[in-house]
MARVEX-603706 format. One record per residue: residue number from 0; residue in three letters; z, x, y of N, C-alpha, C, O in turn. Coordinates in steps of 0.05 Angstrom, whole numbers, plus 5000, padded with zeros to 4 digits. Atoms other than C-alpha are relative to their C-alpha. Layout:
BEGIN
  num  residuo   n.w   n.u   n.v  ca.w  ca.u  ca.v   c.w   c.u   c.v   o.w   o.u   o.v
  NUM      ala     Z     X     Y     Z     X     Y     Z     X     Y     Z     X     Y
...
// end
This chain:
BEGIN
  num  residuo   n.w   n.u   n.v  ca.w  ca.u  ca.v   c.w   c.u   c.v   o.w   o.u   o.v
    0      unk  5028  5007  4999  2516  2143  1477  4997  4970  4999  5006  4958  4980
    1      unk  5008  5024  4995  2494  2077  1500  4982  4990  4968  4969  5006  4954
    2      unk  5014  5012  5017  2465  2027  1444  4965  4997  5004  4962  4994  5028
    3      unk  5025  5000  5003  2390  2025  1437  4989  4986  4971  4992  4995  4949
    4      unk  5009  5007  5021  2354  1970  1398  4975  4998  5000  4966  4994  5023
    5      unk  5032  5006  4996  2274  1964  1379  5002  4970  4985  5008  4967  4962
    6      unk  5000  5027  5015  2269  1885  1368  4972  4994  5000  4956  4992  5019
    7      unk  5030  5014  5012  2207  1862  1330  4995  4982  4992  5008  4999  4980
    8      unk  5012  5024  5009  2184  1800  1306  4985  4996  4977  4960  4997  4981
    9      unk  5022  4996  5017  2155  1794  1237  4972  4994  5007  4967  4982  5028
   10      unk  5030  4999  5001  2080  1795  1226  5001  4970  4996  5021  4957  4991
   11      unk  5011  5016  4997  2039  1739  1228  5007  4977  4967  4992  4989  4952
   12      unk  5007  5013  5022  2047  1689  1162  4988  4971  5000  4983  4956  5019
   13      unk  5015  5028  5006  2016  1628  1127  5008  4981  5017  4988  4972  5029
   14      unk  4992  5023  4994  2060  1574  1159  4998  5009  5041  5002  4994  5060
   15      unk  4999  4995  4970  2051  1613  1231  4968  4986  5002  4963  4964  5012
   16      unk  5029  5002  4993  1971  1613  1228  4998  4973  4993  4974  4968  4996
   17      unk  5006  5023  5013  1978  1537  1199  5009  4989  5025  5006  4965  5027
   18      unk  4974  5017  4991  2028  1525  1260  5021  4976  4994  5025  4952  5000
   19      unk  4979  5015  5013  2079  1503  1228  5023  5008  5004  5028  5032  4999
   20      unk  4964  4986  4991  2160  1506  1250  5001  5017  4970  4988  5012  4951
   21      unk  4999  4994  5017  2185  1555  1204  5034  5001  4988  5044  4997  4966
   22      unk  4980  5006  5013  2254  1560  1213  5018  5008  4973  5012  5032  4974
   23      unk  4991  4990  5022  2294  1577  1147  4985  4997  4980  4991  5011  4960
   24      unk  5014  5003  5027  2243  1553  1097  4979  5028  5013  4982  5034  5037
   25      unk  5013  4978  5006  2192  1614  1091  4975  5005  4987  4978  5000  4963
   26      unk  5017  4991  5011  2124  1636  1074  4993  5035  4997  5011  5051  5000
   27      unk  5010  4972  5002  2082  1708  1063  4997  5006  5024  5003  4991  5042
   28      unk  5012  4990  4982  2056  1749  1112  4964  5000  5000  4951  5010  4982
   29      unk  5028  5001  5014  1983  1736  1122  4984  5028  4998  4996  5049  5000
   30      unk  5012  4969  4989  1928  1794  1127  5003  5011  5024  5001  5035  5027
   31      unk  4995  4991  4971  1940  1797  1201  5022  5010  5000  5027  5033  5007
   32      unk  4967  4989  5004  2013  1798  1187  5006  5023  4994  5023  5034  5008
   33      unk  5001  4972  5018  2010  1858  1149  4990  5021  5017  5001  5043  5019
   34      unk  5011  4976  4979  1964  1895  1201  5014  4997  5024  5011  5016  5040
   35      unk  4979  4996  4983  2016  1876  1250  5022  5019  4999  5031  5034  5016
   36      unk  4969  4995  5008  2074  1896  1220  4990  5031  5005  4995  5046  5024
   37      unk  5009  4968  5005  2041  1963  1198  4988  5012  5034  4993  5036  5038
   38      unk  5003  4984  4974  2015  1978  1275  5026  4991  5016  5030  4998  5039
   39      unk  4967  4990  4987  2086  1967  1294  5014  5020  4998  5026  5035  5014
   40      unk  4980  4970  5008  2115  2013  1257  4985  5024  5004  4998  5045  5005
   41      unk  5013  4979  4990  2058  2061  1275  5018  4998  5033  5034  5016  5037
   42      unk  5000  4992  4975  2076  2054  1346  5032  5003  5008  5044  5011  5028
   43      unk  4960  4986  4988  2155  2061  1340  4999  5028  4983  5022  5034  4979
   44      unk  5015  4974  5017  2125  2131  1297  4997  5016  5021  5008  5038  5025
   45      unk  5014  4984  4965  2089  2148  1373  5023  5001  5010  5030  5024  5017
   46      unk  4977  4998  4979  2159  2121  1410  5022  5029  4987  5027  5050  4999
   47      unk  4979  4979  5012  2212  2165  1359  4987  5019  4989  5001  5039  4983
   48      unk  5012  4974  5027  2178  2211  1318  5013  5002  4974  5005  4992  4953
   49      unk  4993  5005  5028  2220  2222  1266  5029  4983  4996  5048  4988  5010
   50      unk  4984  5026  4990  2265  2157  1253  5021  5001  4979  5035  4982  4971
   51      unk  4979  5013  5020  2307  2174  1200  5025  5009  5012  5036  5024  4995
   52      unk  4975  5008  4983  2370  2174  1249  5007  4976  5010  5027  4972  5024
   53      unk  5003  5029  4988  2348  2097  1261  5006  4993  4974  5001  5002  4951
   54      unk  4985  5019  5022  2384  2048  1225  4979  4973  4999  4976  4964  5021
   55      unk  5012  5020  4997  2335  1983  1203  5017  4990  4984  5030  4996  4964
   56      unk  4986  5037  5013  2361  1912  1195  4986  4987  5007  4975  4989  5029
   57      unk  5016  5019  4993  2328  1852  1185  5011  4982  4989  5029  4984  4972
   58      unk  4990  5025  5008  2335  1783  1176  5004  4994  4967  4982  5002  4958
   59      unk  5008  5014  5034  2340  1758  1095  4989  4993  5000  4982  4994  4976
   60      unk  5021  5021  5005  2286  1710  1105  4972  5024  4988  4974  5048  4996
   61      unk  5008  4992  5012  2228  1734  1063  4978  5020  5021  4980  5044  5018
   62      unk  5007  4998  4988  2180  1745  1116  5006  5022  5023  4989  5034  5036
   63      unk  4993  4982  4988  2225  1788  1152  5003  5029  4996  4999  5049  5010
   64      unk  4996  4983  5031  2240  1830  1093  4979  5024  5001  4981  5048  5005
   65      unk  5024  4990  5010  2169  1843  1078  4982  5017  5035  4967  5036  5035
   66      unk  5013  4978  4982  2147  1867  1154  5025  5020  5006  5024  5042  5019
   67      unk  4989  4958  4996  2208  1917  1152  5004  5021  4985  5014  5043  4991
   68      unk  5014  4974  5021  2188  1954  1086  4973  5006  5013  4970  5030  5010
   69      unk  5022  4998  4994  2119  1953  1118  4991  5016  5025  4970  5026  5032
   70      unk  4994  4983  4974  2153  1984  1183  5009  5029  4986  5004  5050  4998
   71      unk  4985  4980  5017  2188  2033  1135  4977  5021  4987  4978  5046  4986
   72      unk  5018  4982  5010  2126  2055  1103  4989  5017  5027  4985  5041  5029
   73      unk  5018  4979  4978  2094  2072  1174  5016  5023  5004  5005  5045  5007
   74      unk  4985  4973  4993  2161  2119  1187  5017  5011  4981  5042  5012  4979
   75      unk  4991  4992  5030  2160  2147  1120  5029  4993  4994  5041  5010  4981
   76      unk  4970  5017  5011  2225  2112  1106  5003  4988  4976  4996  4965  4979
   77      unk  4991  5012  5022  2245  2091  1038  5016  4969  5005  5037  4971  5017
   78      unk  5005  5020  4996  2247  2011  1040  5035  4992  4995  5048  4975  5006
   79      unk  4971  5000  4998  2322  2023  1015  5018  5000  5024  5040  4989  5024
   80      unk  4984  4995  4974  2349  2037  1079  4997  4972  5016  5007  4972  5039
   81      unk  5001  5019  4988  2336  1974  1100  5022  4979  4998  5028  4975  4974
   82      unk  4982  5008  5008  2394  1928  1113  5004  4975  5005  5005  4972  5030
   83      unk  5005  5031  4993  2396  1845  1111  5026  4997  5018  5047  5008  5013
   84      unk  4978  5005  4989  2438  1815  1169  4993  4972  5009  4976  4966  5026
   85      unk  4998  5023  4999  2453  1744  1160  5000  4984  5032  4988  4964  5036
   86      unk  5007  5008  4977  2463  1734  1233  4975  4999  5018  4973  4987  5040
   87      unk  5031  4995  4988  2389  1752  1252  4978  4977  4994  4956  4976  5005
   88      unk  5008  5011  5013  2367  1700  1211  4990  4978  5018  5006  4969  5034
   89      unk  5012  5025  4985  2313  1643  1244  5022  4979  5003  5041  4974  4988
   90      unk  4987  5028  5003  2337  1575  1280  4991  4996  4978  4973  5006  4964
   91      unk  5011  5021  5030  2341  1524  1227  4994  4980  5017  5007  4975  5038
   92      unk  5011  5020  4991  2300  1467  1244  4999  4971  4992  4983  4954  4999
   93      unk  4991  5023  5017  2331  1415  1201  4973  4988  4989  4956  4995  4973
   94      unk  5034  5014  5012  2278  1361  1197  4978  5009  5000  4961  5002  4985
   95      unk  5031  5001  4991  2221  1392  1229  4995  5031  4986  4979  5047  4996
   96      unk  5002  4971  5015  2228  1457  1175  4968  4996  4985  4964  4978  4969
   97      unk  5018  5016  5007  2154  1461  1163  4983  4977  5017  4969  4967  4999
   98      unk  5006  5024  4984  2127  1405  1213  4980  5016  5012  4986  5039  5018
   99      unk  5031  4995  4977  2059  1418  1251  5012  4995  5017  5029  4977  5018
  100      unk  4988  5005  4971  2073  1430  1320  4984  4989  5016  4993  4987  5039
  101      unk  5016  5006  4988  2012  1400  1341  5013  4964  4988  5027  4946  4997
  102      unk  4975  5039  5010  2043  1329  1306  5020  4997  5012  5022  4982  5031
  103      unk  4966  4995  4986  2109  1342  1325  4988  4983  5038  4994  4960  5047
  104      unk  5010  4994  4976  2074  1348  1398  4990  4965  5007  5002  4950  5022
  105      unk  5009  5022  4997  2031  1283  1392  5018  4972  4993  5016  4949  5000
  106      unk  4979  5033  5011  2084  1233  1362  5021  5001  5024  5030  4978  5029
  107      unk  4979  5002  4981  2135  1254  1423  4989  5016  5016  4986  5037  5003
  108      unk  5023  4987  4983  2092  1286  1483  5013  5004  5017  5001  5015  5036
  109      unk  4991  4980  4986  2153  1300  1521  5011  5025  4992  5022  5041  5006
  110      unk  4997  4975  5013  2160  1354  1468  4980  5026  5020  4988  5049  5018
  111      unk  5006  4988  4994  2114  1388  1507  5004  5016  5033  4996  5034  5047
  112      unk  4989  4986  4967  2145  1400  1572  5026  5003  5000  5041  4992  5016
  113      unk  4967  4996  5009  2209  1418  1549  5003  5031  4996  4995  5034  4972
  114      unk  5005  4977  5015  2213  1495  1538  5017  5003  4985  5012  5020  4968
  115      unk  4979  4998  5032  2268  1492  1490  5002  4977  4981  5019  4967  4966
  116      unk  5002  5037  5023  2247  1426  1455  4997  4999  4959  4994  4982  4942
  117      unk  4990  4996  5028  2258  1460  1388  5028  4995  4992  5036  4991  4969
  118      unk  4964  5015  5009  2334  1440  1392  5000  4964  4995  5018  4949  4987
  119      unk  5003  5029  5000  2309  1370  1394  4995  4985  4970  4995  4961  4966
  120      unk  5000  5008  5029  2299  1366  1316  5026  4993  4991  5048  5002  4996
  121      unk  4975  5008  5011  2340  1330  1277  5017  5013  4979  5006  5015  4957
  122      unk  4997  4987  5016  2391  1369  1243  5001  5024  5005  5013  5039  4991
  123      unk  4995  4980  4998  2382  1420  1275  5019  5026  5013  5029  5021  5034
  124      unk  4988  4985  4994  2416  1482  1284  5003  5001  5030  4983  5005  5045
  125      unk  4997  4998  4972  2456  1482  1355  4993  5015  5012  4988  5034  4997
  126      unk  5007  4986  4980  2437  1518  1414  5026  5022  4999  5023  5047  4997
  127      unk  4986  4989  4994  2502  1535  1422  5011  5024  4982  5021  5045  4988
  128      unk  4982  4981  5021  2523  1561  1350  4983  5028  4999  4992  5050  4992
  129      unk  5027  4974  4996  2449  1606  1361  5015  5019  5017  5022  5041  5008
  130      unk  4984  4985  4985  2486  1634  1418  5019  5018  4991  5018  5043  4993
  131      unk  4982  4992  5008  2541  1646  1391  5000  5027  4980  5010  5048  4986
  132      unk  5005  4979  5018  2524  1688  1325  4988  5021  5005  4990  5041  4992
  133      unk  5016  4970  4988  2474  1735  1372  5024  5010  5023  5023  5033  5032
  134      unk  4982  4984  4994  2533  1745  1409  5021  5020  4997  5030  5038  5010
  135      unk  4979  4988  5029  2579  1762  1348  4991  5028  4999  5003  5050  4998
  136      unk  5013  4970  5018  2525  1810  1328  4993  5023  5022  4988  5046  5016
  137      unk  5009  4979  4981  2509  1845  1396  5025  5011  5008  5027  5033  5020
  138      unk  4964  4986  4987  2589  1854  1410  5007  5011  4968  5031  5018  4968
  139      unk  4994  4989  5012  2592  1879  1341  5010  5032  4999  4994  5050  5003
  140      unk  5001  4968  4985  2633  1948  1347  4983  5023  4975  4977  5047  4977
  141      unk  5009  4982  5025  2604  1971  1276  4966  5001  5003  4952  5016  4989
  142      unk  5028  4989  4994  2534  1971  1299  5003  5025  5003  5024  5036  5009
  143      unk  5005  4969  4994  2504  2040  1304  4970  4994  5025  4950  4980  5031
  144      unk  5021  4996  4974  2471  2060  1362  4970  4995  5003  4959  4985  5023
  145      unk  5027  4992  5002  2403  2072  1340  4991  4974  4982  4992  4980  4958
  146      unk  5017  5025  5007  2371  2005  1318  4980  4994  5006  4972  4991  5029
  147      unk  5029  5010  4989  2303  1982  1302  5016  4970  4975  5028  4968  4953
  148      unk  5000  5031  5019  2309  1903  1278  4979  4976  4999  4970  4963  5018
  149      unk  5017  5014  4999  2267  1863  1256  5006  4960  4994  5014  4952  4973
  150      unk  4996  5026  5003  2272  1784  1264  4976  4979  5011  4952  4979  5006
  151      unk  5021  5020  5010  2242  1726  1279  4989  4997  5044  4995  5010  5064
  152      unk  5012  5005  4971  2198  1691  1346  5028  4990  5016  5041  5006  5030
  153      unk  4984  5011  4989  2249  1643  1369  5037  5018  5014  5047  5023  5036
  154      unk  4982  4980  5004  2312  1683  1349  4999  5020  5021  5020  5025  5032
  155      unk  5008  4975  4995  2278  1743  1382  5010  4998  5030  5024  5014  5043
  156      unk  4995  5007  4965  2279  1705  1456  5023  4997  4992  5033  5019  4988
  157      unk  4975  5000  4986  2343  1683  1456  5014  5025  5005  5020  5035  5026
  158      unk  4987  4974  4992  2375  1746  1434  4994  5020  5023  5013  5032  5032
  159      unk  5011  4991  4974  2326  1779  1495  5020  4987  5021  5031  5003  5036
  160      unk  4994  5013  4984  2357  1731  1533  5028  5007  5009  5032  5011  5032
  161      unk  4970  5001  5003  2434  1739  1522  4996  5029  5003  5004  5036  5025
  162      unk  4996  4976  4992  2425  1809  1521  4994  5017  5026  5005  5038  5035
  163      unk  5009  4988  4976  2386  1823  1584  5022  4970  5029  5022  4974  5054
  164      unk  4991  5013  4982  2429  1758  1619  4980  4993  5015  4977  4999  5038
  165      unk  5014  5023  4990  2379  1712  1628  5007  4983  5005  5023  4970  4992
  166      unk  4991  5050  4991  2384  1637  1670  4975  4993  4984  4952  5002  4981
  167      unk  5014  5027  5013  2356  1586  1633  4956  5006  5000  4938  5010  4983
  168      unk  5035  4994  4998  2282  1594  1666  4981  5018  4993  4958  5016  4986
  169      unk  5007  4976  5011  2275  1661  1653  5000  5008  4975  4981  5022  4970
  170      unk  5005  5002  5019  2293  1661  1583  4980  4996  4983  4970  5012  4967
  171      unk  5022  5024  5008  2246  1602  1563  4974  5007  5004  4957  5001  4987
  172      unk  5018  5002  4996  2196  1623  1593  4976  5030  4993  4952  5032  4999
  173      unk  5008  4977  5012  2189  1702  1551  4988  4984  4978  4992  4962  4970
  174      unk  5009  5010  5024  2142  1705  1494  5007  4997  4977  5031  4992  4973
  175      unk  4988  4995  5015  2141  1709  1429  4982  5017  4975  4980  5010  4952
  176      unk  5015  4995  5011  2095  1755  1406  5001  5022  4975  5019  5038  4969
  177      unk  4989  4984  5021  2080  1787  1345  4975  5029  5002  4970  5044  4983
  178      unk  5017  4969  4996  2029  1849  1371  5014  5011  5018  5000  5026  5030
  179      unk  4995  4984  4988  2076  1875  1413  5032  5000  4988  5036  4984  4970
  180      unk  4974  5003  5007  2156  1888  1404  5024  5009  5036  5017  5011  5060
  181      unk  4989  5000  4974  2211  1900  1456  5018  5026  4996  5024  5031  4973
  182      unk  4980  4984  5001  2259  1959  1471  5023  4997  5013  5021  5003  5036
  183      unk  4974  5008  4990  2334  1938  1486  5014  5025  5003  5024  5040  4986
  184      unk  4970  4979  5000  2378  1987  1525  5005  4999  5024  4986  4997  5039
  185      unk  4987  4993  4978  2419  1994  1582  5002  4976  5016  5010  4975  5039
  186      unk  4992  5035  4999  2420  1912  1583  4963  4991  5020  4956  4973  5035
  187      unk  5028  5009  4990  2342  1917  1603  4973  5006  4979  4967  5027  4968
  188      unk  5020  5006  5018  2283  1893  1562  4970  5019  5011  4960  5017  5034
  189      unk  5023  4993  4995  2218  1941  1553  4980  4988  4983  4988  4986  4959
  190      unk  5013  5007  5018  2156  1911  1523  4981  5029  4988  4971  5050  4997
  191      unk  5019  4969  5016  2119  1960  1477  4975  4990  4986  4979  4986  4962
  192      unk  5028  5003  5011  2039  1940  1460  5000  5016  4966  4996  5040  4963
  193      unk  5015  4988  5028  2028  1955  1380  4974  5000  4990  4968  5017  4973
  194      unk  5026  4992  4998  1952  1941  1385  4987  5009  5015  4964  5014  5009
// end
């Protein structure tokens, strides 16, 4: 049986709705966040029905944590079963951990025509080593088939990317949204609407 993953994106939090890089430092989930998360996991409830043959992992970051007990509650799942995987974990954004992206934007304004101009922080975590660890973890042979995971925006595209064998333009240029989620299998990306 071919691998099958549901990749989600935590819910909405403080430092998102503030726009602010987030990167490894971490806030809550706001009220939106929470009604995200929870009509996610309603709508992978509609896709599987009953999910306790699905294995969840999510990032350690706090944020990630908290929308996949919140996914767990929608498919009556005990919050235990949930499993942290260090490789899922957000770029780090060195300097700009935290930084308004609308500043960020105005102090260097070819930040904005760059679609990967988040590697351009100082400090920050390579492109390449990003690559690399969503590679680690997608050629992992101890994965189980049946995966729902939850991680982050940025994170979310690349791994899309590497997994469906994206060029450059195509990558860059997927979203990163947090009302909908994606279905990974057979090396092709489905998007799935949660509101």
């Amino acid at each position: 049986m071919s691998r099958t993953i549901y990749l989600l994106r935590h819910g909405q939090t403080e430092l998102n709705a503030e726009r602010r890089m987030q990167g490894h430092c971490d806030s809550p989930l706001t009220e939106l966040g929470q009604a995200q998360a929870r009509a996610m996991g309603a709508a992978l409830r509609r896709q599987l029905g009953d999910a306790r043959d699905w294995h969840i992992i999510a990032s350690p970051l706090g944020r990630a944590m908290q929308t996949a007990r919140l996914v767990c509650e929608e498919l009556a799942l005990p919050a235990e079963v949930i499993q942290a995987e260090p490789r899922l974990i957000e770029v780090a954004f060195g300097d700009w951990e935290a930084a308004a992206v609308e500043q960020l934007h105005a102090e260097i304004p070819a930040l904005a025509t760059q679609p990967n101009w988040h590697f351009n922080a100082p400090n920050c975590e390579p492109y390449e080593a990003v690559i690399e660890r969503i590679e680690h973890w997608l050629a992992d042979p101890l994965l189980p088939n049946q995966l729902i995971v939850v991680a982050h925006g940025l994170l979310g595209k690349i791994l899309r990317g590497v997994y469906a064998g994206l060029d450059f333009d195509a990558l860059w240029a997927q979203d990163m949204p947090q009302e909908a989620f994606f279905k990974l299998s057979e090396g092709q990306l489905v998007r799935i609407e949660s509101l």
